[in-house]
N, C-alpha and C positions, 0 to 999 in steps of 0.2 A: 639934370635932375636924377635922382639914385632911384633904385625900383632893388626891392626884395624881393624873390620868388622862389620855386622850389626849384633845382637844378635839375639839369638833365645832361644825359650822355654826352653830349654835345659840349659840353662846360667842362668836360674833365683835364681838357689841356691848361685853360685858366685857374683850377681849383691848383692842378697841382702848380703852377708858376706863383700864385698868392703863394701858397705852404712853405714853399722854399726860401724865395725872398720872405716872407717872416721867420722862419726857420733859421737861415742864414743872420739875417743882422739880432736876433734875439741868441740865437745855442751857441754859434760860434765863439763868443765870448765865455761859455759856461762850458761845452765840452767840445769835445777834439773835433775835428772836421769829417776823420771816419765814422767817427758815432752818430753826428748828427746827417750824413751821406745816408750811413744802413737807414738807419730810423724813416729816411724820406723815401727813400725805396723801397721800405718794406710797407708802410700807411698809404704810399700814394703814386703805388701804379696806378698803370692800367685797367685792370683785371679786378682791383681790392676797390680801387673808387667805385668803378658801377656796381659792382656788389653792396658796397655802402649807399650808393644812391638808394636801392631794391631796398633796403632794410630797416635805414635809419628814417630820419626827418632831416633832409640833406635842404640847407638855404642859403642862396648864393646874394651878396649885393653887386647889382651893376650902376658903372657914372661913365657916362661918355661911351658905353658900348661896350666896355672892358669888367670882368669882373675883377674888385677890388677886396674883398671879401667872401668870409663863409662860416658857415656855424652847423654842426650836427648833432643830433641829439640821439641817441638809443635809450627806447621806450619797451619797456615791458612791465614786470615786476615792479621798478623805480625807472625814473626819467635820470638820463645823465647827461650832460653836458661835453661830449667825447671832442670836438674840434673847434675852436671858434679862433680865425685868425682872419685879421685884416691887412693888404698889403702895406710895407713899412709907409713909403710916401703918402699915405691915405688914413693913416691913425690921426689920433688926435683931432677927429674933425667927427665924430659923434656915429661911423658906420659900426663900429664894434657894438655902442650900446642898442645901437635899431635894431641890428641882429640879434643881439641876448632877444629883445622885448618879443620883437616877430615871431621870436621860436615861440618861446614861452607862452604866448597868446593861443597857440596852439593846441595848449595840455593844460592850458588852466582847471576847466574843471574835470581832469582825468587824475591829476596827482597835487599832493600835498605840500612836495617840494621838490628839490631838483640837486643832483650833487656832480661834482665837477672833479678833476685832478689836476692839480696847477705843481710846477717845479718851484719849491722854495725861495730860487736864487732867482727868478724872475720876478723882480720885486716891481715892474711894470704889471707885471698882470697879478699877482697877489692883490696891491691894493686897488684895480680897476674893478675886482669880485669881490673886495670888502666895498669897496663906496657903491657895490649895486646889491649888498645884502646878504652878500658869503658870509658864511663864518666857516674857520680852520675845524675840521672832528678831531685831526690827528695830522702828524707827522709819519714819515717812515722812508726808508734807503728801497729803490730797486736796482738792480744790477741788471744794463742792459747793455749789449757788445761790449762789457768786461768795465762797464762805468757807472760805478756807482752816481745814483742820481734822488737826489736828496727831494721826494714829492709831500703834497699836502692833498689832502681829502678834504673838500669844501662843498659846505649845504647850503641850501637859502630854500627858507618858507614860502610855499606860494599862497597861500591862502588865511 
């Protein structure tokens, strides 16, 4: 049986082994191996997770003891949708969407809506955030370890 809960320091070897293996079978098709390497070492040491635990709204899911997912949100100003990955062998069986809900249940009545940044060419997860109520604001390129990377800016109303 799966349990959502808030993470702790303790879960940071698991948050980062989900990231990767999702990172891996998801970027590696879309950019180079060094890009998508920097990228996982720069979001998910050591040092940057527990700080993100202290800051954000950090929620892990566990099945069998293991965590298999994760979702974080940074809250202030607006709510954002900053990480939500589940590991690949574990998609498609409904822990992605418990995690949106679980966050979300959390800031229901703090904020109006919730915005997210999805990579264009991940067209797994563009329309996993349109069938829960994204819409696209915009398109636009960021340049990151010298790779252009084609993102979208996505909103959903909560109220």
């Amino acid at each position: 049986m799966h349990k959502i809960r808030k993470a702790t320091p303790e879960d940071v070897v698991g948050i980062r082994d989900v990231a990767t293996k999702a990172w891996y079978n998801t970027y590696l098709n879309i950019y180079a191996a060094k890009t998508v390497n920097e990228l996982l070492a720069a979001s998910y040491n050591e040092q940057h997770l527990l700080k993100r635990l202290e800051d954000q709204l950090f929620l892990v899911v566990e099945e069998e003891g293991s965590i298999i997912g994760f979702a974080t949100f940074i809250y202030g100003t607006e709510l954002f949708l900053s990480a939500h990955y589940v590991r690949p062998s574990w998609q498609h069986h409904g822990y992605g969407s418990k995690l949106l809900t679980e966050g979300l249940s959390y800031f229901h009545d703090d904020y109006n809506e919730v915005f997210l940044e999805v990579d264009n060419k991940n067209d797994e997860a563009v329309t996993f955030y349109e069938q829960k109520g994204f819409e696209k604001l915009r398109s636009y390129t960021h340049v990151m370890y010298g790779e252009a990377m084609d993102l979208a800016l996505m909103r959903k109303t909560l109220n």
